[in-house]
C-alpha positions in Angstrom: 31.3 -42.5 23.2 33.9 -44.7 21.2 32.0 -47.4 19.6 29.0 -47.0 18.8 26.8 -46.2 15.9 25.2 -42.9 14.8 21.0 -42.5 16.0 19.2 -41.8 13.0 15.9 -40.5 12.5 13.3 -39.4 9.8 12.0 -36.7 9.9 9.9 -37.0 7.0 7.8 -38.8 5.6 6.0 -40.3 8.5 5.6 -44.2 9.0 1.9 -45.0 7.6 1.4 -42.1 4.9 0.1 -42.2 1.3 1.2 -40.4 -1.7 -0.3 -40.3 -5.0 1.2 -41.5 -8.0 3.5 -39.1 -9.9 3.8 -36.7 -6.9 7.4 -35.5 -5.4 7.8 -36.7 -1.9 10.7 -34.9 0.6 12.5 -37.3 2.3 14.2 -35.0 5.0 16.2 -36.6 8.1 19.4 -36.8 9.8 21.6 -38.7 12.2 23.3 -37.8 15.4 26.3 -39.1 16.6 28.4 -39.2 19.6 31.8 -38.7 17.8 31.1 -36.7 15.1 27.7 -35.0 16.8 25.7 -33.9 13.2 26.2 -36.6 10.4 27.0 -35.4 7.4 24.3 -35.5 4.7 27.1 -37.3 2.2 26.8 -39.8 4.7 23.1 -40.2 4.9 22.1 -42.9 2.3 18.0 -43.5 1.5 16.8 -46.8 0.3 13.0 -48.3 -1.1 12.3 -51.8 -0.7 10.7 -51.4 -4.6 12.8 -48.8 -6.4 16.0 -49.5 -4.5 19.0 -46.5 -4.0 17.2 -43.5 -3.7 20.0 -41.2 -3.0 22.3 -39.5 -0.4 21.6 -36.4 1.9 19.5 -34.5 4.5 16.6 -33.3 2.6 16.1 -33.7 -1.1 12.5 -34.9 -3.0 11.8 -38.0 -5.3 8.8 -39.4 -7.2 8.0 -43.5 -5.5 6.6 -45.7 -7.8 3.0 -46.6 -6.9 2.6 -49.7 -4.3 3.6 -50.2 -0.8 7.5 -48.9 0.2 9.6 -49.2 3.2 11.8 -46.7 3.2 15.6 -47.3 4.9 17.4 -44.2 6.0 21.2 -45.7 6.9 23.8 -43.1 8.9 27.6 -43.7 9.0 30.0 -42.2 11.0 33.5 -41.2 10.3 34.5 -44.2 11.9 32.9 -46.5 9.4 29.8 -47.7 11.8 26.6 -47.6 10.5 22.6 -47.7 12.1 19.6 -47.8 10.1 15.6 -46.8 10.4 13.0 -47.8 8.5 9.3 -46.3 7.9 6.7 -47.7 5.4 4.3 -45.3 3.0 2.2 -46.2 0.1 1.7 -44.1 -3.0 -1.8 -44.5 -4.8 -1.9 -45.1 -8.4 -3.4 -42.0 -10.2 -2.9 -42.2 -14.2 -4.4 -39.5 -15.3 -3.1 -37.1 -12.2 -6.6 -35.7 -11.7 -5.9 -36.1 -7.8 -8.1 -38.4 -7.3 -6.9 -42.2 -6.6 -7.8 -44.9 -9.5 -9.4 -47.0 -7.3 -11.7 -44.4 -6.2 -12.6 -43.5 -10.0 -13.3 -47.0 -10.9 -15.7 -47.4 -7.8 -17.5 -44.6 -8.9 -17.2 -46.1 -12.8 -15.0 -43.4 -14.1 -12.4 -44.1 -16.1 -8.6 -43.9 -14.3 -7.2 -42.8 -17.8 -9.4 -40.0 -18.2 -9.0 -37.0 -16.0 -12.2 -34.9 -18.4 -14.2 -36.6 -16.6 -13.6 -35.0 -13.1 -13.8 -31.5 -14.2 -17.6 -31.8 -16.2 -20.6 -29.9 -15.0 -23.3 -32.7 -15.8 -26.2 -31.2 -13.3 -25.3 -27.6 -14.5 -24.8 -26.0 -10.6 -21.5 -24.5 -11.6 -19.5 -27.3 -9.4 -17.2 -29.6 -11.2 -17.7 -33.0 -10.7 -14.0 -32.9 -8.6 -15.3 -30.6 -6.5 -18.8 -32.0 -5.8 -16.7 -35.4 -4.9 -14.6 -33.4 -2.1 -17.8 -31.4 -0.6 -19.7 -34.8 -0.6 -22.7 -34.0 -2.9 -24.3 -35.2 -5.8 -22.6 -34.5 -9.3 -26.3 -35.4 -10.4 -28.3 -32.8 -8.6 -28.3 -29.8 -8.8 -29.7 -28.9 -4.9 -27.8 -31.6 -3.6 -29.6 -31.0 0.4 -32.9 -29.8 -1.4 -33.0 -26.8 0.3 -34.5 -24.6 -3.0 -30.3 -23.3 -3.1 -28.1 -24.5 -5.8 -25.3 -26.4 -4.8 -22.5 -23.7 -6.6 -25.0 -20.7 -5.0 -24.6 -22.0 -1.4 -20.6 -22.1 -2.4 -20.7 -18.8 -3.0 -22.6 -17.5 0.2 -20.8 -19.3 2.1 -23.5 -22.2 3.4 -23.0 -26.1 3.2 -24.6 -27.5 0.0 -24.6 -30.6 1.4 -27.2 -29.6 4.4 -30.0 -28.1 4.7 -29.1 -24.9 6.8 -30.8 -21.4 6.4 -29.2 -18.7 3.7 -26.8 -16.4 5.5 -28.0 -12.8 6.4 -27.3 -10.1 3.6 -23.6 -9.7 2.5 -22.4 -6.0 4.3 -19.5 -4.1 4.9 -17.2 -4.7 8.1 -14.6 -3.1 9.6 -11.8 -4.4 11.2 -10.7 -3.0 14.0 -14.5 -1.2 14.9 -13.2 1.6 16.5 -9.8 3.5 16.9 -7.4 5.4 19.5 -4.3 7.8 18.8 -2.3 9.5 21.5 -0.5 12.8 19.8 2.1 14.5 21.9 3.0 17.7 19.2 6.3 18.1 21.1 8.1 14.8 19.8 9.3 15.1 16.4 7.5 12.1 15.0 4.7 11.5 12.2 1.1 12.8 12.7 -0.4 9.7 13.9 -2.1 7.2 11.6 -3.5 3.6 11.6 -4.9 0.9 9.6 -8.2 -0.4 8.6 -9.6 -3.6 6.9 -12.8 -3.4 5.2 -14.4 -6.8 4.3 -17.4 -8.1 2.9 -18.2 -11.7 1.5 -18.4 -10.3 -2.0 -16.4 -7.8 -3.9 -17.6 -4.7 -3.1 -17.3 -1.2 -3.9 -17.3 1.3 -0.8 -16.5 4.8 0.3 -15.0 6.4 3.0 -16.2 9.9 4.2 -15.3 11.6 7.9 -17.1 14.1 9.8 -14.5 16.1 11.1 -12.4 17.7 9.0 -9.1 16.8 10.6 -9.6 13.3 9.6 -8.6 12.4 6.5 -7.8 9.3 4.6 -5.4 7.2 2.0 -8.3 6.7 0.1 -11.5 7.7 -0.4 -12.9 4.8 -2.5 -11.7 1.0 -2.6 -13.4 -2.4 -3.4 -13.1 -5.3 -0.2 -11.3 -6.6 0.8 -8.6 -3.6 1.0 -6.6 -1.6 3.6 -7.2 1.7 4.2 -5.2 4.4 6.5 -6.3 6.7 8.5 -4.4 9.6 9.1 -4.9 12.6 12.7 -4.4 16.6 11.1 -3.4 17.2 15.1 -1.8 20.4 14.2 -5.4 21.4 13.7 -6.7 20.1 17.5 -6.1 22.2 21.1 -4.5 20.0 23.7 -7.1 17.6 25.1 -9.7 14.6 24.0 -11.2 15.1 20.7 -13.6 12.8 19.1 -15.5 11.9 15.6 -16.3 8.7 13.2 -14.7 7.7 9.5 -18.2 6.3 7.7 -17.8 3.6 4.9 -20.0 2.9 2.9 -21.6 1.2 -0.3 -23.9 1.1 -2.6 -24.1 -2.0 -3.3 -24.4 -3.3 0.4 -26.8 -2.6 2.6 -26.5 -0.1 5.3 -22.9 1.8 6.2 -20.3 1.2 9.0 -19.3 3.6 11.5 -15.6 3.6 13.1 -15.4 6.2 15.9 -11.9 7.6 16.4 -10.7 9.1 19.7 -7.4 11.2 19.7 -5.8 12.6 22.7 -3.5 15.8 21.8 -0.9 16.8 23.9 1.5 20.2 23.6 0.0 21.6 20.5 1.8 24.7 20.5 5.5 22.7 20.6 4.0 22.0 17.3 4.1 25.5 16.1 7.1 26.5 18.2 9.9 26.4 15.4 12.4 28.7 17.5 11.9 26.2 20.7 11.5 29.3 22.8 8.3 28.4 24.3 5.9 30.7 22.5 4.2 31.3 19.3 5.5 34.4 18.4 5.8 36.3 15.0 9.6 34.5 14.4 7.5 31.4 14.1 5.3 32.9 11.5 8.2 34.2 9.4 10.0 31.2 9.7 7.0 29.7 8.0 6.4 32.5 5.3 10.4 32.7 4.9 10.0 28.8 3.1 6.7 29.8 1.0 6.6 27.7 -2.4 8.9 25.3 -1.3 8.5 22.0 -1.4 10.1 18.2 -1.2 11.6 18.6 -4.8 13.6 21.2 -3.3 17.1 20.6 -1.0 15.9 23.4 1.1 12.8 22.6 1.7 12.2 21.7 5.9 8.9 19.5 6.5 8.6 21.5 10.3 7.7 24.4 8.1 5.2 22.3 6.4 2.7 22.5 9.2 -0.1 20.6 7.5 2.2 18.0 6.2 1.5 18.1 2.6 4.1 18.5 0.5 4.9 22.5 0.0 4.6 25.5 2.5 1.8 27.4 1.4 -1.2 29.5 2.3 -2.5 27.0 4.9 0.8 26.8 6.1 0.8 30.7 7.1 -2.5 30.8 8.5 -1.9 27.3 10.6 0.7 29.0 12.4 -0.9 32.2 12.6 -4.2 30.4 14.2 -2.0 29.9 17.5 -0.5 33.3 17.4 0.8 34.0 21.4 -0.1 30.2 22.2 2.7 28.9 24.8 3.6 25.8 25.6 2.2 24.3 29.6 5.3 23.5 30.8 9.0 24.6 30.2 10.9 25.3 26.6 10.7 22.3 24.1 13.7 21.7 22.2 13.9 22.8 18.7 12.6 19.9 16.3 15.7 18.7 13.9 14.6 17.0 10.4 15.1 13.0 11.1 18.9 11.7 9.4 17.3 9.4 7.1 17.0 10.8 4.0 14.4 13.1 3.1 11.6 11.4 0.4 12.0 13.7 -3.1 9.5 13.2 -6.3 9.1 14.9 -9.2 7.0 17.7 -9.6 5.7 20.8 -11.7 5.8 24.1 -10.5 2.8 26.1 -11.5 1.1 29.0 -10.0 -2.3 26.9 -11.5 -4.7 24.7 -8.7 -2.7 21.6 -8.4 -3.8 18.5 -6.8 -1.7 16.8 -5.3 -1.2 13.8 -2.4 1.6 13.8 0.0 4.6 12.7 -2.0 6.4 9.9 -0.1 8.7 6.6 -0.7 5.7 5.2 -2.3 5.0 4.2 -6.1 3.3 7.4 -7.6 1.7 8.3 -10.9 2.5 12.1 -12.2 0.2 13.4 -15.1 0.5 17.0 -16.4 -2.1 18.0 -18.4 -4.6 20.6 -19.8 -8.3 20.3 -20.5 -10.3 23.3 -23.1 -13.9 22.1 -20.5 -14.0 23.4 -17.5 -13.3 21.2 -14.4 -14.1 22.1 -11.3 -13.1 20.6 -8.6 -13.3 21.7 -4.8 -10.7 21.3 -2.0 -12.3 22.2 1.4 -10.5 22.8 4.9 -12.2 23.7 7.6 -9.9 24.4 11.3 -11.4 26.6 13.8 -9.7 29.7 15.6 -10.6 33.0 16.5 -8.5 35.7 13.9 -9.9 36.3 10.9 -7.1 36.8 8.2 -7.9 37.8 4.5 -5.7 36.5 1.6 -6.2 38.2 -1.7 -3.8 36.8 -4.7 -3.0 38.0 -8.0 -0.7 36.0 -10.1 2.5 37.3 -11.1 6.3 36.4 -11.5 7.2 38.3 -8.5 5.2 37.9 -5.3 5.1 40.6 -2.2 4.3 40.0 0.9 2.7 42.0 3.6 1.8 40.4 6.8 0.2 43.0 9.4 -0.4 41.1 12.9 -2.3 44.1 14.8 -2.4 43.7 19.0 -3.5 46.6 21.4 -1.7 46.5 25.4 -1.4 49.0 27.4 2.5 48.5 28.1 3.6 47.7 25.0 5.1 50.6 22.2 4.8 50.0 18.3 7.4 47.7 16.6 8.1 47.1 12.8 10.4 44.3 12.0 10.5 43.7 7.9 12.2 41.0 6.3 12.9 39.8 2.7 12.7 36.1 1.3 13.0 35.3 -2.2 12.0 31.6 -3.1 12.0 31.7 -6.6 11.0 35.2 -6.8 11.7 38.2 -4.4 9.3 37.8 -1.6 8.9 41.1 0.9 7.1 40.5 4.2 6.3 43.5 6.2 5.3 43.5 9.7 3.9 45.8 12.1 2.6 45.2 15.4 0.5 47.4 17.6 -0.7 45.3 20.9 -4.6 44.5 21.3 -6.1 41.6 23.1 -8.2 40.8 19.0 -5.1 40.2 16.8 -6.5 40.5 12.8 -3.8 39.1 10.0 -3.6 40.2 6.6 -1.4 38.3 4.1 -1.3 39.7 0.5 0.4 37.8 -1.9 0.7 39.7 -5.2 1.2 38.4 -8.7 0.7 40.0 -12.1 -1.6 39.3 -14.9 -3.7 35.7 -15.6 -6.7 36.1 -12.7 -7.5 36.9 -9.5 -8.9 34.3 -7.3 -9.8 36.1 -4.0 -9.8 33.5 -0.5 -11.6 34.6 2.5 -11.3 32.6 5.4 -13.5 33.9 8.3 -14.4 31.1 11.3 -14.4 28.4 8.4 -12.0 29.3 5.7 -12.6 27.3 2.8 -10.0 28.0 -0.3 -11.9 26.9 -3.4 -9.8 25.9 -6.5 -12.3 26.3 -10.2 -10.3 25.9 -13.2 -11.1 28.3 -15.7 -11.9 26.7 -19.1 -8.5 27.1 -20.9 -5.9 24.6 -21.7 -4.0 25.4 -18.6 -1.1 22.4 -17.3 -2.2 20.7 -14.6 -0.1 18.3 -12.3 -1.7 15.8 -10.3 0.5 13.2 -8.1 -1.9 9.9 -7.6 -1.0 6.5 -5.5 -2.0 3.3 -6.1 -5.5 2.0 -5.6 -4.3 -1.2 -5.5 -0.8 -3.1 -5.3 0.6 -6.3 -5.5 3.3 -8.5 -6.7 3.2 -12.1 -7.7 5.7 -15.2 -7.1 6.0 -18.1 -9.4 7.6 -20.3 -6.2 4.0 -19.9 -5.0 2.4 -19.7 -7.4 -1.9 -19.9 -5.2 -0.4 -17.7 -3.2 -1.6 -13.3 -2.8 0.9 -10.9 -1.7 -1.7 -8.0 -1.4 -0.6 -7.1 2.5 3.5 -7.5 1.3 5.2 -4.3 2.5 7.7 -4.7 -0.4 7.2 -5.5 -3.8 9.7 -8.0 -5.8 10.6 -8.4 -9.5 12.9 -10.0 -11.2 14.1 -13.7 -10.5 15.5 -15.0 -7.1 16.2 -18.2 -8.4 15.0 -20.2 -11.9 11.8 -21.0 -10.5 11.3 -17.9 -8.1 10.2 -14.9 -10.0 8.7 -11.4 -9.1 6.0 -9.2 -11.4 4.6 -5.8 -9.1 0.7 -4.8 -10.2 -0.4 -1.3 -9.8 -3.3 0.6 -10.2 -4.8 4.2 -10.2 -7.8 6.2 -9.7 -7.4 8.5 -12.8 -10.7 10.6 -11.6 -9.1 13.3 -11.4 -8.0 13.9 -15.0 -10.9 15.5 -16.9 -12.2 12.9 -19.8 -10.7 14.8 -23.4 -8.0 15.9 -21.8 -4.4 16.7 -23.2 -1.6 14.3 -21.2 1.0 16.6 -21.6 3.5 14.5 -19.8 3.2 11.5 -17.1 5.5 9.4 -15.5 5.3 6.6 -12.9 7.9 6.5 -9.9 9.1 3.6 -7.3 11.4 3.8 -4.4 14.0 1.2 -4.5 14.2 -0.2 -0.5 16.1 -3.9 -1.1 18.2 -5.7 -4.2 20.7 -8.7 -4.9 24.0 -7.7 -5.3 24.6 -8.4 -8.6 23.8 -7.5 -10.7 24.5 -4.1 -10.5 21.5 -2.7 -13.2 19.0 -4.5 -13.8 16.5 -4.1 -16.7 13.2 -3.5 -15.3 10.5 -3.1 -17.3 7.0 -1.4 -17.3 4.0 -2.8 -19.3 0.7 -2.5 -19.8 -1.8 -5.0 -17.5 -4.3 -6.2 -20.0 -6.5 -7.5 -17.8 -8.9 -6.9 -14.5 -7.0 -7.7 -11.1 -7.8 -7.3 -7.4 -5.3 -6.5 -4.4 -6.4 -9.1 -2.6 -6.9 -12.2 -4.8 -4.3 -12.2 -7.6 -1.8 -14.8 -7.5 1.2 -16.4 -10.1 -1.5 -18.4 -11.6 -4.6 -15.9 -12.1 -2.2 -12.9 -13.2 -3.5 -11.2 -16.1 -1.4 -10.7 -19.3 0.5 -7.7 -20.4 1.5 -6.0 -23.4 4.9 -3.8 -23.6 6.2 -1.1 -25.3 10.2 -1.7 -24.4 10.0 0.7 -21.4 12.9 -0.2 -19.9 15.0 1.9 -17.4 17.7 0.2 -15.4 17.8 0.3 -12.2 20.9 -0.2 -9.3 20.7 -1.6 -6.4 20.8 1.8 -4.3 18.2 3.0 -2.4 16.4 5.9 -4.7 13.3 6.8 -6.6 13.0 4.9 -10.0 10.8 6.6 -13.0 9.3 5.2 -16.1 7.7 7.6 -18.9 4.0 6.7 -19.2 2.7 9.5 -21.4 1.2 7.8 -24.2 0.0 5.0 -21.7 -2.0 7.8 -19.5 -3.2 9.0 -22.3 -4.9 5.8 -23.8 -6.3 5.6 -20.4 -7.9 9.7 -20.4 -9.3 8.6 -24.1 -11.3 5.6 -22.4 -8.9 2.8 -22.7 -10.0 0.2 -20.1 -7.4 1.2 -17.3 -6.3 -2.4 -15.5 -2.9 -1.0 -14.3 0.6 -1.4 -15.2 3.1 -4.3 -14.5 6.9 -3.9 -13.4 8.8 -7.3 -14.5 12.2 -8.0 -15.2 13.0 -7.4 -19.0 15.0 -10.6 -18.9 13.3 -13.2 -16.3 16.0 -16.0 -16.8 18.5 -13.6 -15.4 19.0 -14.4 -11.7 18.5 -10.5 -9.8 15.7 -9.0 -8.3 14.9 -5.4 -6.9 12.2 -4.5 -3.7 10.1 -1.6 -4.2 8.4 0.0 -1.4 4.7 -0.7 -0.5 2.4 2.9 -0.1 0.7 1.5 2.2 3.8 0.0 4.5 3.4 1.3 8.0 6.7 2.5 8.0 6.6 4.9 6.0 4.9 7.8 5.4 1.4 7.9 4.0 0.1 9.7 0.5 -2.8 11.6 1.9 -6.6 11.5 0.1 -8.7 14.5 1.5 -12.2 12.9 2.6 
């Protein structure tokens, strides 16, 4: 209405609060009025009754002088009327900025121009004197509630130093949820299923994670609390119908272990293994899956439905997956071909060998590739374990030029002798021959062939269980590891952790808003005296600014010990670089930093903190967002408990 003056109102402060000396107070509030509706903040004009014009607008911040203030907020409308409010505060003197008030200090005869004072140990319990102040106990003694605890011991376990209450029970590992459910229906063309745990414990702790079925497996298999930890369902492996058994973590250094059962439902296995969508396992399926052998997600061609187990590359397992349901049909009528998802398809960078390679699931995640050979003789042992009924036997001899001879045998008594043959070549010039002769026992023999180096022999029977043993020559190896542990840190705030962040930020939003990611890996698998023949570490770029269009990112060395969980701005450890710089655009894409000579510090028995990535030039306003491993939406790098 015509006439009358804008309402004004404060939003903050509030009337009656105290300040110390020195801090910034916002003074945030507006006006509403009838002609105009919103005020403009030019037009919102802050006064103090001891330090006069503070300034004009809606919310900006200024440092009171210390004694009582009323503070004026005055609105004026286009029309020239004006309305003011008025709140009081008070700001404490505090001299020496120790947080606590002067008048409290000299009460307790401390001096107000000291601020040493406040942060001595005089009974020697590991409290400041600050600190004792806030918890209410005596900066004198020790065991302030006499309770035969110090006070900085009951701190730690988590009592009250300033009663006398009972210690705690013994620190253990929890598990957060207790207990978990999956639903798989292996007709949709969706991931395997998979879900997250927390594992806690008062302390830091060291724990392990082992399962007791084998198609259960894990993003990890060691961590320290409090960390996340996936669990991932093999249901390819399963029959249709309600399966059960437990993921078991444990530690060492905790008392007793934690026990998470896992139920999963499975529904239309064999649309899993249906690639033709005709309803039926049949031996198209099979060649389908032998026609892609040795691919894998470096390679265009590669097709992730022929990847049965989900790994990376169509291999062995692969084959005899799909074999395992040989003549399985689907309950109900023909499921509809699966089609690859039109996002695009994850790549990473790999090394082709015909050695054992260990390798997790390569994904839109940060990853660590080493290549390297050893002269001792590691062994290590992958074992998988799915049940069936065939018994096929796989006999390998290395060489440039694979053949293949697959001979699925059946006996029924209407059915005459087929032989369909088919030739594949993926890098060499595969032949698979097939001949079928009906019999309610099918037997399958696969036989790749390869030329000189060895012969390891696989027999699977009920429980095949491919062994990989290194012979002790100097042999590349490739291992692909994620992080243990990842984090960025945020100078805007700067007490706070960013261990659960889904994306991790570096560079510099703003002058006081920069990004550093952590990362960290489990380098166990790299024998100790080993060669690093070439390693590199790679990021997928998810979010940028727009400009500016390459950034300098660069990759250092953390030189000190960091959790997941805990680090912040202000506890960051320092670095130490080596001008790895790579710049990077503001496209979605995989990112990769050269990190052989830092790997190899590490395999010598360099303390191995991590690396850092950090904007080479942190006064330069840009920022990119790398993808989390862990991020639920996205696929998971797989650890095989």
């Amino acid at each position: 209405m015509a006439g009358q003056p804008p309402l004004p109102y404060i939003g903050f402060p509030q009337a009656g609060d105290s300040f110390l000396e020195g801090r910034r107070i916002d003074l945030r509030g507006g006006a509403y009025d009838n002609q105009d509706r919103r005020v403009a903040g030019a037009n919102l004009t802050w006064w103090s009754s001891r330090d006069g014009a503070l300034g004009s607008g809606a919310d900006f911040a200024v440092i009171l002088s210390v004694g009582a203030h009323t503070l004026v907020l005055q609105a004026q409308n286009s029309v020239g009327l004006t309305e003011p409010i008025a709140i009081s505060v008070t700001v404490q003197g505090d001299y020496d900025l120790d947080t606590l008030p002067d008048a409290e200090e000299s009460g307790m005869g401390l001096s107000p121009l000291n601020a040493q004072e406040l942060f001595s140990d005089a009974d020697g319990d590991g409290l400041s004197r600050l600190v004792e102040i806030r918890r209410h106990t005596d900066p004198g003694d020790p065991d302030s509630d006499g309770d035969g605890r110090s006070d900085g011991d009951e701190l730690l376990a988590g009592t009250d130093p300033a009663t006398n209450d009972p210690p705690l029970p013994p620190d253990q590992l929890a598990v957060y949820p207790p207990s978990l459910s999956f639903t798989a229906d292996l007709a949709l063309d969706t991931p395997l299923p998979q879900q997250a745990l927390q594992v806690v414990s008062r302390r830091p702790a060291t724990f392990t994670v082992a399962a007791d079925v084998d198609w259960l497996a894990s993003t990890v298999v060691t961590g320290v609390t409090v960390s996340g930890v996936t669990i991932l369902v093999q249901a390819y492996e399963l029959e249709d119908g309600v399966h059960s058994g437990h993921v078991t973590f444990t530690s060492a250094s905790l008392a007793g272990s934690v026990v998470a059962p896992v139920v999963v439902t499975v529904t239309h296995s064999a649309a899993f293994f249906d690639l033709d969508g005709d309803c039926r396992v049949s031996i198209v399926d099979v060649q389908r899956v032998a026609a892609s052998f040795g691919l894998d997600l470096s390679q265009p061609e590669f097709d992730y439905h022929r990847d049965l187990d989900r790994d990376g590359d169509v291999d062995v397992l692969d084959i005899t997956a799909g074999a395992q349901r040989w003549l399985q049909e689907c309950p109900s009528g023909p499921t509809p071909t699966p089609t690859p998802s039109p996002t695009a398809t994850p790549s990473f960078t790999s090394t082709p060998t015909r050695t054992p390679t260990a390798t997790s699931t390569p994904t839109r995640t940060p990853t660590l590739t080493a290549t390297f050979s050893a002269t001792n003789t590691p062994t290590s042992t992958l074992t998988h374990t799915p049940t069936f009924t065939p018994t096929p036997t796989f006999t390998f001899t290395p060489t440039r030029t694979p053949t293949f001879t697959f001979t699925p045998t059946a006996t029924l008594t209407h059915t005459p002798t087929r032989t369909p043959t088919f030739t594949h070549t993926p890098t060499a010039t595969p032949t698979a021959t097939f001949t079928r002769t009906p019999t309610r026992t099918p037997t399958y023999t696969f036989t790749p062939t390869y030329t000189p180096t060895r012969t390891p022999t696989f027999t699977p029977t009920r429980t095949p269980t491919p062994t990989r043993t290194p012979t002790p020559t100097a042999t590349p190896v490739t291992v692909i590891l994620t992080p243990v542990a990842d984090t960025y840190v945020f100078s805007a705030a700067p007490t706070s952790n960013y261990g659960a962040a889904t994306i991790h930020y570096v560079g510099s939003q703003s002058a006081s808003a920069t990004g550093r990611a952590l990362y960290r890996f489990n380098l166990g698998g790299i024998p100790s005296g080993a060669t690093v023949q070439s390693a590199s570490f790679m990021a997928y770029l998810v979010s940028s600014s727009a400009s500016p269009a390459l950034l300098d990112i660069e990759l250092k060395r953390s030189d000190g010990a960091w959790q997941e969980m805990t680090v912040t701005w202000n506890t960051q450890p320092g670095y130490t670089g080596a001008n790895n710089v790579l710049g990077v655009g503001i496209a979605p894409a995989y990112y990769t930093w050269n990190v052989t000579s830092l790997v190899q510090t590490w395999v010598d028995g360099a303390v191995n903190n991590g690396l850092a990535l950090m904007s080479k030039n942190e006064i330069t306003i840009g920022w990119r967002g790398f993808a989390k491993p862990k991020a639920p939406h996205r696929p998971i790098h797989r650890a095989w408990l």
